[in-house]
FIPATOR-649357 format. One record per residue: residue number from 1; z, x, y of N, C-alpha, C in turn; residue in three letters. Coordinates in steps of 0.1 Angstrom, whole numbers, plus 5000, padded with zeros to 4 digits. Layout:
# FIPATOR-649357
<rec><n>NUM</n><n_zz>Z</n_zz><n_xx>X</n_xx><n_yy>Y</n_yy><ca_zz>Z</ca_zz><ca_xx>X</ca_xx><ca_yy>Y</ca_yy><c_zz>Z</c_zz><c_xx>X</c_xx><c_yy>Y</c_yy><res>ala</res></rec>
...
This chain:
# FIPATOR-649357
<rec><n>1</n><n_zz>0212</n_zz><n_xx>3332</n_xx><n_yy>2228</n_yy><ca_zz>0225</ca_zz><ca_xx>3327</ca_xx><ca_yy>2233</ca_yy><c_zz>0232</c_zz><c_xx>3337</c_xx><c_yy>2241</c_yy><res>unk</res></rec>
<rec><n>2</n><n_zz>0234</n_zz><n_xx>3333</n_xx><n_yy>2248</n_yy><ca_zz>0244</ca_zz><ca_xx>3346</ca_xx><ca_yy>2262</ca_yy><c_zz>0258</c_zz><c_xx>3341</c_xx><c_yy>2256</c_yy><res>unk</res></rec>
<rec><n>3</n><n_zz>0265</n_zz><n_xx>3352</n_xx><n_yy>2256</n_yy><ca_zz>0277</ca_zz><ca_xx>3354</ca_xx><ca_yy>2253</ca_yy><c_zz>0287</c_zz><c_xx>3355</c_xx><c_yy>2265</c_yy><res>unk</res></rec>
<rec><n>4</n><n_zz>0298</n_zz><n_xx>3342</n_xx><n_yy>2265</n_yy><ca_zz>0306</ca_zz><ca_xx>3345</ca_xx><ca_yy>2276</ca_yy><c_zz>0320</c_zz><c_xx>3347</c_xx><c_yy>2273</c_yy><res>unk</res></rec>
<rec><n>5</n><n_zz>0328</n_zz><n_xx>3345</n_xx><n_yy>2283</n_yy><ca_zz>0343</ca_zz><ca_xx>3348</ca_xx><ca_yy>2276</ca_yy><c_zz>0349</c_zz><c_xx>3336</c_xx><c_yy>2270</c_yy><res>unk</res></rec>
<rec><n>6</n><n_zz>0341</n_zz><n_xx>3323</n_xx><n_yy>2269</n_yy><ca_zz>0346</ca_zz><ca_xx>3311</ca_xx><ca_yy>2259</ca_yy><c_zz>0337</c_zz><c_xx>3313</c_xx><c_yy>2245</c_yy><res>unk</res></rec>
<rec><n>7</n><n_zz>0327</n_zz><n_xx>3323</n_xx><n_yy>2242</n_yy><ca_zz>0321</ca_zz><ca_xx>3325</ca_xx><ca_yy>2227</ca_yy><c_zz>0331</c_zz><c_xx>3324</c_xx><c_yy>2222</c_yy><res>unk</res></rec>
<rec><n>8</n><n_zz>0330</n_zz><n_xx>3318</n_xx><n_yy>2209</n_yy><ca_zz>0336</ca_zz><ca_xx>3319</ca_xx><ca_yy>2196</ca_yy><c_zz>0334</c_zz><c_xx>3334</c_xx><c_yy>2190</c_yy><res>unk</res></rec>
<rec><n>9</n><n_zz>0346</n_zz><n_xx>3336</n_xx><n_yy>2184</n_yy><ca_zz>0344</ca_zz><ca_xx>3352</ca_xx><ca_yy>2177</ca_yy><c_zz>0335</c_zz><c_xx>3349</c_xx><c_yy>2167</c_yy><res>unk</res></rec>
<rec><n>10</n><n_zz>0334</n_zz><n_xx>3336</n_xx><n_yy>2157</n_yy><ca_zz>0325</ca_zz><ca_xx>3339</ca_xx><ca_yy>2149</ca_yy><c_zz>0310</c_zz><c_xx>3334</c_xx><c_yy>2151</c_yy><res>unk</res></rec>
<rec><n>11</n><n_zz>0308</n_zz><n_xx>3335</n_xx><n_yy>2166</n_yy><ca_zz>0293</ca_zz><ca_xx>3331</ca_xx><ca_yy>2173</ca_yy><c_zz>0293</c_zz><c_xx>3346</c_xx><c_yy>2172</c_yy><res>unk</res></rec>
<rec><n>12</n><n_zz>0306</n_zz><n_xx>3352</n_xx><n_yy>2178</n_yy><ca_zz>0295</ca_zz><ca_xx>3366</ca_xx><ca_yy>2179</ca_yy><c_zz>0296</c_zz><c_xx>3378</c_xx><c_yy>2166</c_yy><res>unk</res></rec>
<rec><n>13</n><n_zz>0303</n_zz><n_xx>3372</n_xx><n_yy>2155</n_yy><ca_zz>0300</ca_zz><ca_xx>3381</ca_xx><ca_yy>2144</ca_yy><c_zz>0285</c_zz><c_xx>3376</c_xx><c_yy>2138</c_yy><res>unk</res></rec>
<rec><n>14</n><n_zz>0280</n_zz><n_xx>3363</n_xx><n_yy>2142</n_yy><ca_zz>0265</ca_zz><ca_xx>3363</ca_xx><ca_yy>2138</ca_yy><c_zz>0255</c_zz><c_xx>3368</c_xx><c_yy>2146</c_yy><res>unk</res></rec>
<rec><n>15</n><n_zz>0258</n_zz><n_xx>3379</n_xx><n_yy>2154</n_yy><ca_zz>0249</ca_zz><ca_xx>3384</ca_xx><ca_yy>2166</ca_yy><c_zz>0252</c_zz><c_xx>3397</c_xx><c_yy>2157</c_yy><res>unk</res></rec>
<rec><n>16</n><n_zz>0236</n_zz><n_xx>3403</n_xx><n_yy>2158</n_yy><ca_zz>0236</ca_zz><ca_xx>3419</ca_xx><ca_yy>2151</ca_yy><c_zz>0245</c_zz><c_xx>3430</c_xx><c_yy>2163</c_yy><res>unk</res></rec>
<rec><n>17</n><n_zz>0250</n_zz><n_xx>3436</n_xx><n_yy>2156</n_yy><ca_zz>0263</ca_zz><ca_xx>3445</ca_xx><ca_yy>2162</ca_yy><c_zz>0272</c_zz><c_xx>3444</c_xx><c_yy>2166</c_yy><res>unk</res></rec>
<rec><n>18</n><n_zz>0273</n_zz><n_xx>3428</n_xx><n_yy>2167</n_yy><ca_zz>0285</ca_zz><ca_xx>3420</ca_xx><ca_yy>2172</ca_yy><c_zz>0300</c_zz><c_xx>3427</c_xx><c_yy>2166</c_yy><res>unk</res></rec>
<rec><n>19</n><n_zz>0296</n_zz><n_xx>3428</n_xx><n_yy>2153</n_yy><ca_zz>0312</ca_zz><ca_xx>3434</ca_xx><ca_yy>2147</ca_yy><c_zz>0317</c_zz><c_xx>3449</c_xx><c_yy>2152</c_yy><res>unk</res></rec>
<rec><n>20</n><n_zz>0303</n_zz><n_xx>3453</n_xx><n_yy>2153</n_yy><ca_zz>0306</ca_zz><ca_xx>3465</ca_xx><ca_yy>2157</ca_yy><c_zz>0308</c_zz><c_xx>3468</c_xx><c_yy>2170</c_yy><res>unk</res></rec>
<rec><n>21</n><n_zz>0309</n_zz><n_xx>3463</n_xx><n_yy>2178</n_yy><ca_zz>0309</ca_zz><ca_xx>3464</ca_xx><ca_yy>2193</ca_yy><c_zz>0321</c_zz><c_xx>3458</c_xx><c_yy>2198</c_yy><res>unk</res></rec>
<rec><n>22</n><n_zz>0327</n_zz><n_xx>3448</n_xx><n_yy>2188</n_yy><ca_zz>0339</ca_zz><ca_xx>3446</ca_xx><ca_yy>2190</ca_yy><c_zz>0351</c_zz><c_xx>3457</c_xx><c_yy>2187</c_yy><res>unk</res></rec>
<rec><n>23</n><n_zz>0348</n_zz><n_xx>3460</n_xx><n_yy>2173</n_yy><ca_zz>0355</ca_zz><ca_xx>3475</ca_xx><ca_yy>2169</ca_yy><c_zz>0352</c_zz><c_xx>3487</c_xx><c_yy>2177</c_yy><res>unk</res></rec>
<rec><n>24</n><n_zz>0344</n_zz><n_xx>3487</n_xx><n_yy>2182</n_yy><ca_zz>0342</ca_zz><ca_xx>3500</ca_xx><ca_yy>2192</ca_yy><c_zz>0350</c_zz><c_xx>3499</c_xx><c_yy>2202</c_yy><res>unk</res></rec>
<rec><n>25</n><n_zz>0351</n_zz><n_xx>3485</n_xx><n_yy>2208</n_yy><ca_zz>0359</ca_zz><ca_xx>3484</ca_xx><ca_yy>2218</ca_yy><c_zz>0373</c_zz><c_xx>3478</c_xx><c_yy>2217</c_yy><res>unk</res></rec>
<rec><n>26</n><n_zz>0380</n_zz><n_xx>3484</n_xx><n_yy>2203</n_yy><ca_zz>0395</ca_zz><ca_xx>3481</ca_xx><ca_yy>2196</ca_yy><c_zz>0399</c_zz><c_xx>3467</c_xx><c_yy>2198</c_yy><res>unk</res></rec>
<rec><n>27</n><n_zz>0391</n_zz><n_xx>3455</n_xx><n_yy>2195</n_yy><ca_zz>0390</ca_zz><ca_xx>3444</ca_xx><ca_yy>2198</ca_yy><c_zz>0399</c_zz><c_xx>3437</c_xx><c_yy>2178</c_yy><res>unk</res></rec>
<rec><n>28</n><n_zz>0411</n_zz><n_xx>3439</n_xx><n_yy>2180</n_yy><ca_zz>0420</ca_zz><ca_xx>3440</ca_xx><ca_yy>2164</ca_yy><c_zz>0420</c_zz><c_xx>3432</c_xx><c_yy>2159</c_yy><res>unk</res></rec>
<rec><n>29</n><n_zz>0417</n_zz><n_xx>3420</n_xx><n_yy>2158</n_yy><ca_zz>0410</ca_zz><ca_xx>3407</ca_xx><ca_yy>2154</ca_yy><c_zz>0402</c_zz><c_xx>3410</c_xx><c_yy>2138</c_yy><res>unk</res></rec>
<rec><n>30</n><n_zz>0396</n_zz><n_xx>3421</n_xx><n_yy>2142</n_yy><ca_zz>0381</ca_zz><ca_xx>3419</ca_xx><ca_yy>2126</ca_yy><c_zz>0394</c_zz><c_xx>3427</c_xx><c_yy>2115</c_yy><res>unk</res></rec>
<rec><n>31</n><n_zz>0400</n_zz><n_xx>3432</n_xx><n_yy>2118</n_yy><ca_zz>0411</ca_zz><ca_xx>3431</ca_xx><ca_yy>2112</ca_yy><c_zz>0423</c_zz><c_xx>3429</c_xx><c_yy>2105</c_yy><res>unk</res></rec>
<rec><n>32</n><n_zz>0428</n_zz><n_xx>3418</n_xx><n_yy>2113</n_yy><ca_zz>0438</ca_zz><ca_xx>3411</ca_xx><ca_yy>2116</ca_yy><c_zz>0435</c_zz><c_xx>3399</c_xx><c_yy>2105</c_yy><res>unk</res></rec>
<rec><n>33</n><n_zz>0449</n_zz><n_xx>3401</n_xx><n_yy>2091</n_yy><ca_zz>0445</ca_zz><ca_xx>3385</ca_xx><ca_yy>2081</ca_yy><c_zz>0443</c_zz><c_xx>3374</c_xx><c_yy>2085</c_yy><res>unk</res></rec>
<rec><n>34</n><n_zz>0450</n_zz><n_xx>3368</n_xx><n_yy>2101</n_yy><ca_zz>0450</ca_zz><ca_xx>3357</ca_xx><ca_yy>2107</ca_yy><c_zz>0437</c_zz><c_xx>3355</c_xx><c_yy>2109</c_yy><res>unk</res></rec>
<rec><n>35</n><n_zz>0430</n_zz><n_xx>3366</n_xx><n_yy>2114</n_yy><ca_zz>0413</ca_zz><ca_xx>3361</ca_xx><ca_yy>2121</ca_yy><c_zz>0405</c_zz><c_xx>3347</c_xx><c_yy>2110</c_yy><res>unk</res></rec>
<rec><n>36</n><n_zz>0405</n_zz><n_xx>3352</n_xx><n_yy>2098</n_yy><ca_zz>0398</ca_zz><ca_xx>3348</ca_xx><ca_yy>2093</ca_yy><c_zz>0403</c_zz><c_xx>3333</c_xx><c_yy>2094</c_yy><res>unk</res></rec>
<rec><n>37</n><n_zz>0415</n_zz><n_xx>3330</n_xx><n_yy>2095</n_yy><ca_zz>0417</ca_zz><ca_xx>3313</ca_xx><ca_yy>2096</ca_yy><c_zz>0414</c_zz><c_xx>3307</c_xx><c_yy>2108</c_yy><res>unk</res></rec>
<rec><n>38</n><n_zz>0415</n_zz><n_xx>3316</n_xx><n_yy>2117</n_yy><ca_zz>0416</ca_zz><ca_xx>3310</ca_xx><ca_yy>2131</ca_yy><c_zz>0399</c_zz><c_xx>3315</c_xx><c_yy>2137</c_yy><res>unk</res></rec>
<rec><n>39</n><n_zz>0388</n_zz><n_xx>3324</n_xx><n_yy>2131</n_yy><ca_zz>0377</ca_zz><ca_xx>3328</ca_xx><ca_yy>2139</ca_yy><c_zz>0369</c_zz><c_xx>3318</c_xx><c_yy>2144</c_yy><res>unk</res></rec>
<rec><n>40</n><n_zz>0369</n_zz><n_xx>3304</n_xx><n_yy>2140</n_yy><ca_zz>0365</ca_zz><ca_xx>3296</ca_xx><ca_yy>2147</ca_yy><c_zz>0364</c_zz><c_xx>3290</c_xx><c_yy>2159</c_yy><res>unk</res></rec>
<rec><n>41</n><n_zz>0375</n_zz><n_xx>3296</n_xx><n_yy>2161</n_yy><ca_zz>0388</ca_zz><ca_xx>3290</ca_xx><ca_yy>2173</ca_yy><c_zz>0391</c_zz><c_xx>3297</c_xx><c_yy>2182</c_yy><res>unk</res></rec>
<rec><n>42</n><n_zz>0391</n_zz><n_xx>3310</n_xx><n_yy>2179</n_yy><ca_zz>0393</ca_zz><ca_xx>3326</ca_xx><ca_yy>2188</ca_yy><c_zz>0380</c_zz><c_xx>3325</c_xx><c_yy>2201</c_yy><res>unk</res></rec>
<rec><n>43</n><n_zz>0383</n_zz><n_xx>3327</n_xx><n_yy>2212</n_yy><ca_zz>0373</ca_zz><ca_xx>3331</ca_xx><ca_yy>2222</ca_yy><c_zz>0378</c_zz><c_xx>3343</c_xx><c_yy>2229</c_yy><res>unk</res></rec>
<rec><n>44</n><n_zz>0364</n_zz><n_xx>3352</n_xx><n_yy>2229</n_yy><ca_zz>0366</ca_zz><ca_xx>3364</ca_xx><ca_yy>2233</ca_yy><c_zz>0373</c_zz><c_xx>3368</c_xx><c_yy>2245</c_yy><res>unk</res></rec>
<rec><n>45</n><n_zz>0373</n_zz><n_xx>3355</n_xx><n_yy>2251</n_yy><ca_zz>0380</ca_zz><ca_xx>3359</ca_xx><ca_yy>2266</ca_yy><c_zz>0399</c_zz><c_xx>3361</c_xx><c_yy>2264</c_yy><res>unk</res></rec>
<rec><n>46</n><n_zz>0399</n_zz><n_xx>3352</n_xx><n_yy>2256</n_yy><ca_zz>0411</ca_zz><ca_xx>3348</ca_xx><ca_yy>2251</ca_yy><c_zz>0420</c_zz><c_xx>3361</c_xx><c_yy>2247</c_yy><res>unk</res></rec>
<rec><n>47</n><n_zz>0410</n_zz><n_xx>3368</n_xx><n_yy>2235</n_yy><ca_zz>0415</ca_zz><ca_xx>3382</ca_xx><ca_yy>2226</ca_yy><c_zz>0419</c_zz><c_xx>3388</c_xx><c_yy>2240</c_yy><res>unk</res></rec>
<rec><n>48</n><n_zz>0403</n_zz><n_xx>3394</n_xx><n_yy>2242</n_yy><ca_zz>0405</ca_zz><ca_xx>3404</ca_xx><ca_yy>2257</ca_yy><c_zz>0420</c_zz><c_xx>3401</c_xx><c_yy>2266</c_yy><res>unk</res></rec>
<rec><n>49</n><n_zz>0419</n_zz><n_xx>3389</n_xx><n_yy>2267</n_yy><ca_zz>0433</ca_zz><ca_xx>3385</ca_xx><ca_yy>2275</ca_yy><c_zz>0446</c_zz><c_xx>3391</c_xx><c_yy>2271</c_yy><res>unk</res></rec>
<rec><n>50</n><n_zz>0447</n_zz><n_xx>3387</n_xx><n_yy>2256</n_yy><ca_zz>0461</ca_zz><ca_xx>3390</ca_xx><ca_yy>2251</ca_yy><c_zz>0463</c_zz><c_xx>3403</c_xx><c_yy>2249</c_yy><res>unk</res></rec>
<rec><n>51</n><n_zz>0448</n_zz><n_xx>3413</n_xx><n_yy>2248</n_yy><ca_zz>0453</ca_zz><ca_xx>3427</ca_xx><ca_yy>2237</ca_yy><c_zz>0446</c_zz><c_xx>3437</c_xx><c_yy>2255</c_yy><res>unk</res></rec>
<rec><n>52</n><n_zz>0445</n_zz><n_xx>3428</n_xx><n_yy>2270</n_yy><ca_zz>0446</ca_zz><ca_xx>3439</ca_xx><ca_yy>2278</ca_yy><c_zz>0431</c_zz><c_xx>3444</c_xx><c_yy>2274</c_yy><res>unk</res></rec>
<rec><n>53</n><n_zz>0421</n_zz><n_xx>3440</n_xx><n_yy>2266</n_yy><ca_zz>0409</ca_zz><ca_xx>3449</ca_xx><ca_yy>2266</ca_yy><c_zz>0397</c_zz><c_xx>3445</c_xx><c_yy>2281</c_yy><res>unk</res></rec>
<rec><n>54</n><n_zz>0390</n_zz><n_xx>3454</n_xx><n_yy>2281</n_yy><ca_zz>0379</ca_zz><ca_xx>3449</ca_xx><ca_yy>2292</ca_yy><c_zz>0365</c_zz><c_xx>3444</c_xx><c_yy>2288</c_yy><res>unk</res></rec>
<rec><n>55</n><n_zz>0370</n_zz><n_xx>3426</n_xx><n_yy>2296</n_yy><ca_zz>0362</ca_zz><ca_xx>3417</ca_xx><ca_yy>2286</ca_yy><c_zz>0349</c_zz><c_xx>3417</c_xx><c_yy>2297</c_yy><res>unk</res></rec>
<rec><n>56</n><n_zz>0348</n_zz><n_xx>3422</n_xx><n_yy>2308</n_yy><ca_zz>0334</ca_zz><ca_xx>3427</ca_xx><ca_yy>2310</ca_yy><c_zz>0326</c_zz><c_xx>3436</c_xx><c_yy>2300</c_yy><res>unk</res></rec>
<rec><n>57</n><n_zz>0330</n_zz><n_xx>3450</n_xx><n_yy>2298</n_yy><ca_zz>0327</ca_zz><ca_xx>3457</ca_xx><ca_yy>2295</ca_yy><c_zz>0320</c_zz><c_xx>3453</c_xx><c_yy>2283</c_yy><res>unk</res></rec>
<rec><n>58</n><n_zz>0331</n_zz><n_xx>3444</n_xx><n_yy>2272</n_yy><ca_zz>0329</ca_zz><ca_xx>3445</ca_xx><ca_yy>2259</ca_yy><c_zz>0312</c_zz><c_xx>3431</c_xx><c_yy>2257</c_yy><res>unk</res></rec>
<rec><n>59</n><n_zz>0317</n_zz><n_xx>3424</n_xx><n_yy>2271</n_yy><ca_zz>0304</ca_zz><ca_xx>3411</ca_xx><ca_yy>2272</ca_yy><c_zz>0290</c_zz><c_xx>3416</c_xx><c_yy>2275</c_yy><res>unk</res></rec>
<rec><n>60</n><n_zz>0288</n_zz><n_xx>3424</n_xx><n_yy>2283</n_yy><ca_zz>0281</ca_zz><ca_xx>3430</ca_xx><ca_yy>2287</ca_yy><c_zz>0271</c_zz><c_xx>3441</c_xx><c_yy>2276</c_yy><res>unk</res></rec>
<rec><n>61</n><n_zz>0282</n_zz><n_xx>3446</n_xx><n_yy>2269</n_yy><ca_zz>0277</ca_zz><ca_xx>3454</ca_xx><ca_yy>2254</ca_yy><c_zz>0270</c_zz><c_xx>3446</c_xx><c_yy>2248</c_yy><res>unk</res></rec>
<rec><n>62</n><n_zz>0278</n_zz><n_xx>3435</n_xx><n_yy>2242</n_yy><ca_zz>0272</ca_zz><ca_xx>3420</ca_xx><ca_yy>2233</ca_yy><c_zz>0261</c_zz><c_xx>3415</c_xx><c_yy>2239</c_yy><res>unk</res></rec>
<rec><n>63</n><n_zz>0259</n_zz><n_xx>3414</n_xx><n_yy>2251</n_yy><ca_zz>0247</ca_zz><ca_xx>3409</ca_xx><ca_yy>2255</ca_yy><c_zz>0236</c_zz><c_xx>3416</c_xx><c_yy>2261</c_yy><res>unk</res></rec>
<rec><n>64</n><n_zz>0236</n_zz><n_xx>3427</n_xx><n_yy>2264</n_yy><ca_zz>0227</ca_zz><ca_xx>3442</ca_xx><ca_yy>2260</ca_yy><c_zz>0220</c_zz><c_xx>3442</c_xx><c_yy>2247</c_yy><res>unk</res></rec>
<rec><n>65</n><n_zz>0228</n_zz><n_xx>3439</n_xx><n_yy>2236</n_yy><ca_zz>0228</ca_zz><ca_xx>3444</ca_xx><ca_yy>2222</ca_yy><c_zz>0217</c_zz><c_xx>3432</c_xx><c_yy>2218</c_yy><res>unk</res></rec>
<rec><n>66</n><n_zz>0215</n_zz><n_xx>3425</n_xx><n_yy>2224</n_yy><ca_zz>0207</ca_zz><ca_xx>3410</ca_xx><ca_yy>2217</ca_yy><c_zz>0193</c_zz><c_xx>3419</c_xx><c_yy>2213</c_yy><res>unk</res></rec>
């Protein structure tokens, strides 16, 4: 599965390193008490949008990492 900026955050916590590559790239979500209600719902383009992160960079990792 290629990962784009509409993935679900919890498509890509079931991808190996996925957690980690988000936390590498201060992605505050795996964190954050709200995640867990809303991770269904969360798309990575979205986070990246609101917290200013670079959602090439962090896509491109995730989908390297496959």
């Amino acid at each position: 599965m290629k990962i784009t900026a509409k993935t679900k955050l919890s498509k890509i916590l079931e991808q190996k390193n996925g957690e980690k590559i988000m936390h590498e790239n201060g992605v505050p979500c795996m964190t954050c008490p709200f995640a867990a209600l809303e991770i269904n719902e969360l798309e990575i383009g979205k986070v990246c949008k609101s917290y200013k992160l670079d959602l090439k960079k962090i896509l491109k990792e995730l989908n390297n990492s496959k």
